[in-house]
NULOSE-66319 format. One line per 4 residues: number of its first residue (from 0); their letters; for each residue x, y, z of C-alpha. Coordinates in Angstrom, 2 decimals. Example, Ala and Ser with C-alpha at 12.3 -4.5 7.8 and 13.67 -1.06 7.14 Angstrom:
<rs>
0	AS	12.30/-4.50/7.80 ~ 13.67/-1.06/7.14 $
</rs>
This chain:
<rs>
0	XXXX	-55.49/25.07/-27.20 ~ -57.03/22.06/-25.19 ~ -57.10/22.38/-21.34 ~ -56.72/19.53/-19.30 $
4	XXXX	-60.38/20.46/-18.02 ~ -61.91/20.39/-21.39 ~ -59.85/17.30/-22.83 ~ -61.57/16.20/-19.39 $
8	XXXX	-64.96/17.09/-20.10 ~ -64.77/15.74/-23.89 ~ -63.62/12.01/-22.69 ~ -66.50/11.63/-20.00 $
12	XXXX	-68.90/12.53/-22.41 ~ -66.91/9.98/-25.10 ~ -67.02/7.09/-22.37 ~ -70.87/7.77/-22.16 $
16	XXXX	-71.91/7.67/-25.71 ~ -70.09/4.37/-25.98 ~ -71.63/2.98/-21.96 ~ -75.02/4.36/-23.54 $
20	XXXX	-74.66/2.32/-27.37 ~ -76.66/-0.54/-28.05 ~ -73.63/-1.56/-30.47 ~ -72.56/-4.85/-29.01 $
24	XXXX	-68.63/-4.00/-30.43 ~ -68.51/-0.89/-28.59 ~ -69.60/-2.02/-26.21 ~ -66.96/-4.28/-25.69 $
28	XXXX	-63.88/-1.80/-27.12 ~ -65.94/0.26/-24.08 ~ -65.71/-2.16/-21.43 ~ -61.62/-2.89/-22.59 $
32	XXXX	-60.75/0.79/-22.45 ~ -62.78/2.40/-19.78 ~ -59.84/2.02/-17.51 ~ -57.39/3.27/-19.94 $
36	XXXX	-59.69/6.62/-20.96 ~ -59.96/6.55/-16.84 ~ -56.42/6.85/-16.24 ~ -55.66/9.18/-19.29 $
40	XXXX	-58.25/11.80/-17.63 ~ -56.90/11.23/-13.96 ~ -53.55/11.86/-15.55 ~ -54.34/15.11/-16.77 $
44	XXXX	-56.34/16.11/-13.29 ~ -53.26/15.40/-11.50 ~ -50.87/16.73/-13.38 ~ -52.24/19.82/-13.61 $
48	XXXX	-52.42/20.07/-10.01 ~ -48.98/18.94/-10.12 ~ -47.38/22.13/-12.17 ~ -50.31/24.20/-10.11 $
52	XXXX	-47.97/23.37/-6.74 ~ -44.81/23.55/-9.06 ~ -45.58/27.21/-9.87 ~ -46.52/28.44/-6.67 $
56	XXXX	-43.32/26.70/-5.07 ~ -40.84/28.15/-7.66 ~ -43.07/31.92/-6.52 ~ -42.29/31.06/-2.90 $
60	XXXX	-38.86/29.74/-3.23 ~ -37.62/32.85/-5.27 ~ -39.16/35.50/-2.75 ~ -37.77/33.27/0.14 $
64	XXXX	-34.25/33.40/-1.81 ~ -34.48/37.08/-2.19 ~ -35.18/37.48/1.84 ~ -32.20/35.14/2.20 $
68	XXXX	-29.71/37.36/0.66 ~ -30.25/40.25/2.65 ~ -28.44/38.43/5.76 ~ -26.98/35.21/3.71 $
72	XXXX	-23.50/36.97/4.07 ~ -23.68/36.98/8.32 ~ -24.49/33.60/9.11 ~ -23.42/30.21/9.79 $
76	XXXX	-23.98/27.70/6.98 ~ -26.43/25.82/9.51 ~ -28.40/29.13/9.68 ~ -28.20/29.52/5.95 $
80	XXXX	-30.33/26.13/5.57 ~ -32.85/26.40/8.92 ~ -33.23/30.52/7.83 ~ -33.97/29.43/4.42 $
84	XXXX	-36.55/26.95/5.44 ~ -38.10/29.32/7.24 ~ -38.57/31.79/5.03 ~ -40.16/28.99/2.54 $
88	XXXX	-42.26/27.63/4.96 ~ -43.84/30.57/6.24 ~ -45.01/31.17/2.75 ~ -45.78/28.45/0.96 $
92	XXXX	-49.54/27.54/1.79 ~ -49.87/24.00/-0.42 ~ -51.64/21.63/2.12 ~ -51.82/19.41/-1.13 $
96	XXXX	-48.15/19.06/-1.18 ~ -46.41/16.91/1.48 ~ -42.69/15.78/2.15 ~ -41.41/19.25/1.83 $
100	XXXX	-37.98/19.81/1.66 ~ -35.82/22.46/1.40 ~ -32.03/23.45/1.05 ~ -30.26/26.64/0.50 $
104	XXXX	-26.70/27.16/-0.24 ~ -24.60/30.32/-0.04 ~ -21.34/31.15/-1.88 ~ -19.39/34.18/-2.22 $
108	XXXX	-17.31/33.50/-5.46 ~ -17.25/35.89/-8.29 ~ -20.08/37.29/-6.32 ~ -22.33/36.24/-4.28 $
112	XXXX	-25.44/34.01/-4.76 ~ -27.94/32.02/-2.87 ~ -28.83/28.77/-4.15 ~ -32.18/27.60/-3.02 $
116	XXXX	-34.37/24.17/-4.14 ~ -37.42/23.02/-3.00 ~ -39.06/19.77/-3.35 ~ -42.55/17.93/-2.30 $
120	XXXX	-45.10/15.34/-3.56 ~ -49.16/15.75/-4.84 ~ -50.97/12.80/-4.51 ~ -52.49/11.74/-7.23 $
124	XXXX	-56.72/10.62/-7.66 ~ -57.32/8.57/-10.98 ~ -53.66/8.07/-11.80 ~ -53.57/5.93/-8.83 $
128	XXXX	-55.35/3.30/-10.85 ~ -51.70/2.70/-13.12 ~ -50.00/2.56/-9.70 ~ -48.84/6.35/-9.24 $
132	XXXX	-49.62/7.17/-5.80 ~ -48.12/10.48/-5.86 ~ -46.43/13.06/-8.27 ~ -43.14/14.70/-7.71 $
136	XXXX	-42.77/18.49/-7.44 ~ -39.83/20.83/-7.42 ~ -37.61/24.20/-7.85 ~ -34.70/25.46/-8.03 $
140	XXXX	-34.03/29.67/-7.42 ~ -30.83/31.58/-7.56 ~ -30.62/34.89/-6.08 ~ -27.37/36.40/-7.18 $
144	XXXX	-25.53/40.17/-5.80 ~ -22.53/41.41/-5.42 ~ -21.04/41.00/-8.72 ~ -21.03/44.95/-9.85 $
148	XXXX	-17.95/46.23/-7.80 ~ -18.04/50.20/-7.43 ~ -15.21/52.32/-7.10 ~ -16.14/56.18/-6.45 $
152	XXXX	-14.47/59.39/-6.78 ~ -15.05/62.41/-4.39 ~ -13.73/65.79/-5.94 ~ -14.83/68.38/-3.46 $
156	XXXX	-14.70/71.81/-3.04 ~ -12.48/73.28/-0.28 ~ -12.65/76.62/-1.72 ~ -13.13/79.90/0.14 $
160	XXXX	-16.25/80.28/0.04 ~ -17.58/76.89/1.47 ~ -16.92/78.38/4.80 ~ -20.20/80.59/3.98 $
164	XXXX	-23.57/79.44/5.33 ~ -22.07/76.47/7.12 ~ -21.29/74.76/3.69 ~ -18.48/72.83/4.69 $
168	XXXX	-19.37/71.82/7.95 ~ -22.53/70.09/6.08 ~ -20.32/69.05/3.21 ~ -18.99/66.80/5.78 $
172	XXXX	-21.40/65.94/7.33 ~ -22.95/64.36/3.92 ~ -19.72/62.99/2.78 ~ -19.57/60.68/5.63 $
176	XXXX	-23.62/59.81/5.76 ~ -22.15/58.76/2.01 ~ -19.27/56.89/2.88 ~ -21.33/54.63/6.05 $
180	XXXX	-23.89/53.58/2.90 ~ -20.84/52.63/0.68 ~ -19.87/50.98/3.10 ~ -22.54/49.06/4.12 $
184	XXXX	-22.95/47.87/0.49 ~ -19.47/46.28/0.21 ~ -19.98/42.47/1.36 ~ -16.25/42.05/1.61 $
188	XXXX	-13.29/44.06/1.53 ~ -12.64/45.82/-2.26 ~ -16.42/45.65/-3.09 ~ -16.33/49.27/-2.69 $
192	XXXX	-13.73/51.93/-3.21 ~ -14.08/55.49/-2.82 ~ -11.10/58.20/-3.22 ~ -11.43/61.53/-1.91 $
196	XXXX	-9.73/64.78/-3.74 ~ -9.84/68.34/-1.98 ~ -9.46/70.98/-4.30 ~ -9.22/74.44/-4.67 $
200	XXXX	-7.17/76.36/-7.46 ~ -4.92/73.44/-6.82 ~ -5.05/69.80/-5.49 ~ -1.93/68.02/-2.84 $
204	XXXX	-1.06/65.27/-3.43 ~ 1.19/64.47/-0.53 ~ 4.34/66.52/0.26 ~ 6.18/63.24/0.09 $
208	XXXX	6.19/62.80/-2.89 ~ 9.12/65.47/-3.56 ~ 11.70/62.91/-4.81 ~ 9.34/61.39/-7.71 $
212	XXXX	10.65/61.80/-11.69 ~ 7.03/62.63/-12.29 ~ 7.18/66.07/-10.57 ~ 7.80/68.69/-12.53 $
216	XXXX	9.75/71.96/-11.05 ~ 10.03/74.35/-12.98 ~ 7.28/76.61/-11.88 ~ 8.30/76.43/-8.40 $
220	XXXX	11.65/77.07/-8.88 ~ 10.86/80.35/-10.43 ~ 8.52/81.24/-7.44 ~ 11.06/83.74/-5.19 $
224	XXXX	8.88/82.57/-2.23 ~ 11.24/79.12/-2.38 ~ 14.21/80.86/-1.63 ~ 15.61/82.01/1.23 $
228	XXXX	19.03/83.27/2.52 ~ 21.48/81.82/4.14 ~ 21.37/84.58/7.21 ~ 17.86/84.00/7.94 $
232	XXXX	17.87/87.98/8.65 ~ 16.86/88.86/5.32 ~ 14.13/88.07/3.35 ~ 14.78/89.31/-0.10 $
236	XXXX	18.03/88.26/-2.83 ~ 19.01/92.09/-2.63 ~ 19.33/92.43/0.98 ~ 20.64/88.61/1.22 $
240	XXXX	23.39/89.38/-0.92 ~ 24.43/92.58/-0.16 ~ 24.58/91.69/3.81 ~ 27.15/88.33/2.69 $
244	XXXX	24.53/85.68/2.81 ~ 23.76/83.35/-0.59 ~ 20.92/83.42/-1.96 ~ 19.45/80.01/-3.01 $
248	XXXX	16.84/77.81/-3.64 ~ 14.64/75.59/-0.74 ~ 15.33/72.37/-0.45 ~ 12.63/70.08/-2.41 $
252	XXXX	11.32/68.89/0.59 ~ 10.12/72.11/2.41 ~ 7.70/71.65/-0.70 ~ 4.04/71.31/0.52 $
256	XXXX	2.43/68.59/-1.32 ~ 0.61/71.04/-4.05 ~ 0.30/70.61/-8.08 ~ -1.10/72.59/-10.19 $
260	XXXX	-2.55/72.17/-13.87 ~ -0.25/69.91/-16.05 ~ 0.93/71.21/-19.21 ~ 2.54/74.59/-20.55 $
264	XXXX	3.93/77.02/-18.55 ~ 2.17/80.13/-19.62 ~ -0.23/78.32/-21.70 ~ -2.34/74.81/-21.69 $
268	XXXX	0.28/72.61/-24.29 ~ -1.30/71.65/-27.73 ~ -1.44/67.92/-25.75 ~ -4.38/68.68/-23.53 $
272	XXXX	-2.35/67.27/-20.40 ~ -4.14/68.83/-18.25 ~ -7.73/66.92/-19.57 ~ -6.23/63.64/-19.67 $
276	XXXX	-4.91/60.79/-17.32 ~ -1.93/59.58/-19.14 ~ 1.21/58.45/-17.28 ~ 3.62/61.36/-17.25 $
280	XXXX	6.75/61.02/-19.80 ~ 9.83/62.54/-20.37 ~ 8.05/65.33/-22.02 ~ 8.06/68.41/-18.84 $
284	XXXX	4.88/69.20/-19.65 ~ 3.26/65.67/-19.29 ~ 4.58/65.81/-15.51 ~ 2.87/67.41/-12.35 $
288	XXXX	3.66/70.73/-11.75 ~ 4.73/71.54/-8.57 ~ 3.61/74.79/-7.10 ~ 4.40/76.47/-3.12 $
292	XXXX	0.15/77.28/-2.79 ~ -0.71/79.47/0.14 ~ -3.95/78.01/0.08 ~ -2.98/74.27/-0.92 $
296	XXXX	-6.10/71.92/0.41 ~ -5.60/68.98/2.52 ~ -3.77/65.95/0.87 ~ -6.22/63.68/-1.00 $
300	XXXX	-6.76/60.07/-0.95 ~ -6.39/57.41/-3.51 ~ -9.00/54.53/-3.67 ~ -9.09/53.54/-0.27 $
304	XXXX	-11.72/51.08/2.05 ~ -10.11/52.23/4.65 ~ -13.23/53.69/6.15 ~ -12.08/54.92/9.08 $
308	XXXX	-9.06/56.94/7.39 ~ -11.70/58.27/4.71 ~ -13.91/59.61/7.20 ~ -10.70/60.84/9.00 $
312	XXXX	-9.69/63.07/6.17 ~ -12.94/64.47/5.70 ~ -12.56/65.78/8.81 ~ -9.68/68.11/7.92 $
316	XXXX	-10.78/69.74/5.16 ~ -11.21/73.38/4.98 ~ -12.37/76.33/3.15 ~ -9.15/78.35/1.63 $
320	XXXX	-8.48/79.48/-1.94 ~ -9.80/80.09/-4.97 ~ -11.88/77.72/-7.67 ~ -10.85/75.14/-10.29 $
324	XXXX	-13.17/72.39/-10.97 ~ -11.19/71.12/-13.83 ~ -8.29/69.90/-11.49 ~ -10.42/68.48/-9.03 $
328	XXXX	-12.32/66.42/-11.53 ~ -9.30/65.30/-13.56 ~ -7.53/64.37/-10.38 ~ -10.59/62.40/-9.13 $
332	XXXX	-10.58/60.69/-12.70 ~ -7.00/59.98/-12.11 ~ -7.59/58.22/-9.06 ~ -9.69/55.93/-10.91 $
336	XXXX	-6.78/54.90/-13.02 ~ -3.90/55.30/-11.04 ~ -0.65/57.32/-11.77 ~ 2.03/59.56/-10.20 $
340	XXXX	1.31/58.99/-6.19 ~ -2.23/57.12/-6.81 ~ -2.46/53.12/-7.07 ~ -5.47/51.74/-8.58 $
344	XXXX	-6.27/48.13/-7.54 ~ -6.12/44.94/-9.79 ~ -9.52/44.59/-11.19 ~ -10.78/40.86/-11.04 $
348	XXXX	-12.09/40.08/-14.10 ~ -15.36/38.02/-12.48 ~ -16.58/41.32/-11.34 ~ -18.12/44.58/-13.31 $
352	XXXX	-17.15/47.34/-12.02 ~ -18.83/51.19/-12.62 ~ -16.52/53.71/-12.02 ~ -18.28/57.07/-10.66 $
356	XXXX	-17.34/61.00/-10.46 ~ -18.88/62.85/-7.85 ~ -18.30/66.47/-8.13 ~ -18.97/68.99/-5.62 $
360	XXXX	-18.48/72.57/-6.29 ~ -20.35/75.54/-4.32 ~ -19.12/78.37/-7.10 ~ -18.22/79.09/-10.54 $
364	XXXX	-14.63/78.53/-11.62 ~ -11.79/81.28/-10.89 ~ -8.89/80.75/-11.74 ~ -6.25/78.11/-12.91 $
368	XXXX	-2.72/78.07/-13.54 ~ -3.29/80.01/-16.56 ~ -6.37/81.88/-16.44 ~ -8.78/84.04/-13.92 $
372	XXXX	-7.78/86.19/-10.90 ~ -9.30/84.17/-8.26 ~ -12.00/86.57/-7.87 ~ -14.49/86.54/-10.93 $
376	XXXX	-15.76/83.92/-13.52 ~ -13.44/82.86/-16.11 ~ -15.02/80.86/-19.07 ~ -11.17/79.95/-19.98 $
380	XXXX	-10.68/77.64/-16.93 ~ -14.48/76.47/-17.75 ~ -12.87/75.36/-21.48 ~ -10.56/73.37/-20.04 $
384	XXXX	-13.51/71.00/-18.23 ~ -15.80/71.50/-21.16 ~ -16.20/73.55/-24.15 ~ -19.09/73.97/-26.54 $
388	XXXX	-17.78/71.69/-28.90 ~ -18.06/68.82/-26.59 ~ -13.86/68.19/-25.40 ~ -12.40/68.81/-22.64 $
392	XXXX	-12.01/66.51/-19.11 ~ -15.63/65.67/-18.86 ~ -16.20/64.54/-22.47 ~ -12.66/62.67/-21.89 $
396	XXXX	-13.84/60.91/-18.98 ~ -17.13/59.92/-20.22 ~ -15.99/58.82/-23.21 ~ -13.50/56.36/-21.24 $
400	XXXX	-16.74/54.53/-19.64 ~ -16.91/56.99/-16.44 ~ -19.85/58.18/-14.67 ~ -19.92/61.58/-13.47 $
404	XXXX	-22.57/63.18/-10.97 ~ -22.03/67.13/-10.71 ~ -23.45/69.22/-7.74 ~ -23.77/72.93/-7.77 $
408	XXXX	-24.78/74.19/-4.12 ~ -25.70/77.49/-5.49 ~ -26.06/79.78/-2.24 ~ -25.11/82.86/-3.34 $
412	XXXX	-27.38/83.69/-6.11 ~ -25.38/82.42/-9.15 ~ -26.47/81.47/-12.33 ~ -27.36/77.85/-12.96 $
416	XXXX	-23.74/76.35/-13.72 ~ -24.29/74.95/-17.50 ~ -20.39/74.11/-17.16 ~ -21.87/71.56/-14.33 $
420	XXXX	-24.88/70.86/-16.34 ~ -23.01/69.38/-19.48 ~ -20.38/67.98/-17.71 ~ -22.41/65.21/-15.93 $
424	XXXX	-23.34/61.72/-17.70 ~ -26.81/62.74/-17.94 ~ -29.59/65.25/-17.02 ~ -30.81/63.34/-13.76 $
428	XXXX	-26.88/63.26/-12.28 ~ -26.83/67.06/-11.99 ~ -28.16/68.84/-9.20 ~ -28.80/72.67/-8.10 $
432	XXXX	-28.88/73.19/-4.50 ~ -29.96/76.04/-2.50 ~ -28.94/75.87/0.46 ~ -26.19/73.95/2.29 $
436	XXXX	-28.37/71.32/4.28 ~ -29.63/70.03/1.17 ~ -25.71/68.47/0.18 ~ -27.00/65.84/2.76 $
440	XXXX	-30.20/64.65/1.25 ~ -28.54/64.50/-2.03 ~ -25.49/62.94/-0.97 ~ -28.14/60.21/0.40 $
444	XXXX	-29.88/59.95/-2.64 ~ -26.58/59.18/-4.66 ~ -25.41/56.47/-2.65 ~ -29.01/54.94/-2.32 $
448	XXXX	-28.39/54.93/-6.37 ~ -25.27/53.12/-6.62 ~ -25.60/50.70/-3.52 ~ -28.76/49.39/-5.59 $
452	XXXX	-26.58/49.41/-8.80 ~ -24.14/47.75/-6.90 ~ -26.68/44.88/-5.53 ~ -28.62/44.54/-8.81 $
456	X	-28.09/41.21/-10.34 $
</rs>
C-alpha cells in the first residue's frame, strides 16, 4: 500500500530526473507540471495531517462524551454544552487545529444518550498553491445508557434460624446497601424495580386480600384453629356446644395474609401449580391457598421504586418458622409477572429489560405444605425447586428468560446446598457464605453487577 510519505518521496525524486534531463521536451512537460506534481504532493502532506487531527479529535470527543454522561442527567442544557467543552478542551492537545468548536446535546428518550460533535480547521502548506488555505476537520460521538431497564426480585429468608449469629440484622443491613445502589442507577422513575418477598414455610401476601376469587379456602377452613365459639369461654367444638354456644367458622377477614404452596391438598397436583406463575382459574388447585400460619412472615412487596417503603419493609422482617425456598422463589418470580395481589408494570417496548432472582436462604429446606417436619432436610420440598432431571421452579424460570442469583449463608456447618447450586443461571451467580457479615459484601457485589448491566450500552 502507498503512504502519502512514500508517494511523497517517489514524486520529488520524479520532478528531479525530469529538472535534471537535458531532453528539451521534458523539460518543458517539466516546467508545465511542476506546479501540478507540487500541489498533488502538498495535497497528500496535508491531508494526512488532516485525518491525523480527525482521529485524535473523534479519541477526545468520545472519552469527553463518556465523562459527560456520568452527570449529563443533573444539569441545565447550558451546562450540558460549557461541561462538554470542557471536558474536550482539556484533552485535546492539537495546536495545529484552530476554530474549535464544540456542542453536546443530551436527551433522555428511549434512553438516554449524549450527542457530542466537534469541529476545527488544519492549515494547509503546498495545497495552498490551488487556493486551499485550510482543511476542515470533524466528529461526531454518541454515548448512549439507560436503555436496559432492571426489575429485581428479593426472596429472603425470614426463617428461624436467621436470628442466629446476627444473620438477619446483617441481612438487612445488605438489603438496603443493595437497594441505595439500585437506586442510584435508575436515571428516572421505573428504570429500576425491585420487589421484596419474606418467606418462611409460607409467604403473606397481604391480609387484605381476603375477598379475592383467587384465594383458595379450603385448607383453612379445615384448620380448627379458625373457629371459635360463640361464648368466647370455650375454646374447643365439644365444650362450645355442650355449654349452648355454636360452633363456627372465623370470619375471612381475621385471616392473616398467609398462602401456602398452590396445588393439591395432600399432594403437589399433576399441574405443577406450585412451579409455575400462571393466573389462577377456576380449577381450586390453580388458586392460592390460604393458610392461618403461626409463623406467617411480614407481607411482601410487589415491584415497587418506592425506595423509602422498600427499605421500610426490610425493616420489619424477622426470624420465625420453618424453610421453603421453593415458595419464596416462585413468589419472587411471580412478582416479576404479576398475578393474584401483585401488578407488574407496562413494559415500554424502547427499553430491554433483565429480569433478576435474588435468593437468599441461610438453611436447607424443611418443610412445605406437603412434605418435611420443619425440623430436618427434606429432598421432597427440594424436588419441587429442582430435581435431577432438570424441572421444577428454577428450570421454569430460567427457561422463561429469568436470571436467578442464589445465596447460601452457610453458618452452621451444612453441606454445600447443590439445590442452590443448580438452581442459579450459572456457576458465578451462586455463592457460599460463612459467616453473616459477608451477605453485605456480596449483596454489594451483585448490585455493582447489574447497575453496570444496567448502564452498558
Amino acid at each position: 500500500m502507498t503512504t502519502p510519505g512514500s508517494l511523497k518521496t517517489r514524486l520529488i525524486e520524479t520532478i528531479f530526473r525530469f529538472r535534471e534531463s537535458g531532453d528539451a521536451n521534458i523539460a518543458i512537460v517539466f516546467a508545465i507540471s511542476a506546479p501540478v506534481l507540487i500541489a498533488f504532493v502538498g495535497a497528500a502532506v496535508d491531508y494526512s495531517r488532516a485525518n491525523s487531527a480527525r482521529t485524535d479529535m473523534q479519541v477526545t470527543l468520545d472519552s469527553a462524551a463518556m465523562m459527560l454522561s456520568k452527570t449529563a442527567a443533573s444539569l441545565t442544557t447550558a451546562q450540558v454544552t460549557t461541561t462538554g467543552a470542557s471536558y474536550f478542551t482539556g484533552m485535546f492537545n492539537r495546536s495545529d487545529v484552530s476554530n474549535v468548536s464544540v456542542t453536546s446535546a443530551y436527551t433522555s428518550t428511549s434512553g438516554s444518550q449524549i450527542v457530542m460533535t466537534a469541529s476545527g480547521t488544519v492549515a494547509t502548506t503546498l495545497l495552498s498553491i490551488l487556493g486551499y488555505s485550510t482543511l476542515p476537520v470533524s466528529a461526531t460521538s454518541t454515548a448512549k445508557w439507560g436503555t436496559s431497564r432492571l426489575r429485581v426480585a428479593l426472596a429472603l429468608d425470614n426463617t428461624g434460624s436467621m436470628a442466629d449469629n446476627g444473620k438477619l440484622a446483617a441481612l438487612k443491613t445488605a438489603t438496603k446497601n443493595l437497594l441505595t445502589q439500585l437506586k442510584a442507577a435508575a436515571t428516572t422513575n421505573g428504570d429500576v424495580y425491585v420487589s421484596i418477598i419474606p418467606f418462611s414455610k409460607d409467604v403473606n401476601i397481604g391480609s387484605s386480600y381476603y375477598s379475592q376469587s383467587y384465594i383458595d379456602w379450603t385448607s383453612w377452613a379445615s384448620d380448627t384453629s379458625n373457629y371459635s365459639c360463640s361464648k368466647s369461654k370455650y375454646t374447643t367444638q365439644t365444650t362450645c356446644t355442650s355449654g349452648g354456644g355454636t360452633w363456627s367458622l372465623n370470619s375471612k377477614s381475621t385471616w392473616n395474609g398467609c398462602i401456602t404452596d398452590r396445588g393439591g391438598t395432600s399432594a403437589p397436583d399433576s399441574a405443577n401449580y406450585d412451579q409455575l406463575v400462571s393466573v389462577p382459574g377456576s380449577a381450586t388447585a390453580s388458586k392460592y391457598p390460604a393458610e392461618q400460619y403461626d409463623y406467617c412472615p411480614v407481607a411482601m412487596m410487589g415491584l415497587s421504586y418506592d425506595w423509602t417503603s422498600l427499605s421500610a419493609l426490610i425493616d420489619t422482617m424477622v426470624a420465625q418458622g420453618s424453610t421453603n425456598q421453593p415458595i419464596g422463589l416462585v413468589w419472587a418470580w411471580q412478582s416479576l409477572v404479576g398475578g393474584g395481589p401483585l401488578t407488574m408494570p407496562t413494559k415500554d417496548s424502547s427499553y430491554t429489560y433483565t429480569d433478576v432472582i435474588i435468593l437468599m436462604s441461610d438453611g436447607l429446606n424443611t418443610q412445605d405444605r406437603w412434605y418435611g417436619n420443619g425440623s430436618a432436610t427434606s429432598t421432597s420440598v427440594d424436588s419441587r425447586m429442582y430435581s435431577s432431571t432438570g424441572t421444577g421452579t428454577c428450570a421454569n424460570a430460567k427457561a422463561a428468560g429469568v436470571v436467578i442469583y442464589t445465596i447460601q449463608v452457610n453458618t452452621s456447618g451444612d453441606a454445600t446446598s447443590t439445590l442452590l447450586k443448580n438452581c442459579a443461571s450459572s456457576t458465578d451467580k451462586f455463592v457460599e457464605l460463612k459467616s453473616a457479615s459477608q451477605m453485605i459484601t456480596t449483596f454489594t457485589a451483585i448490585g455493582t453487577a447489574l447497575t453496570k448491566l444496567r448502564i452498558a450500552n
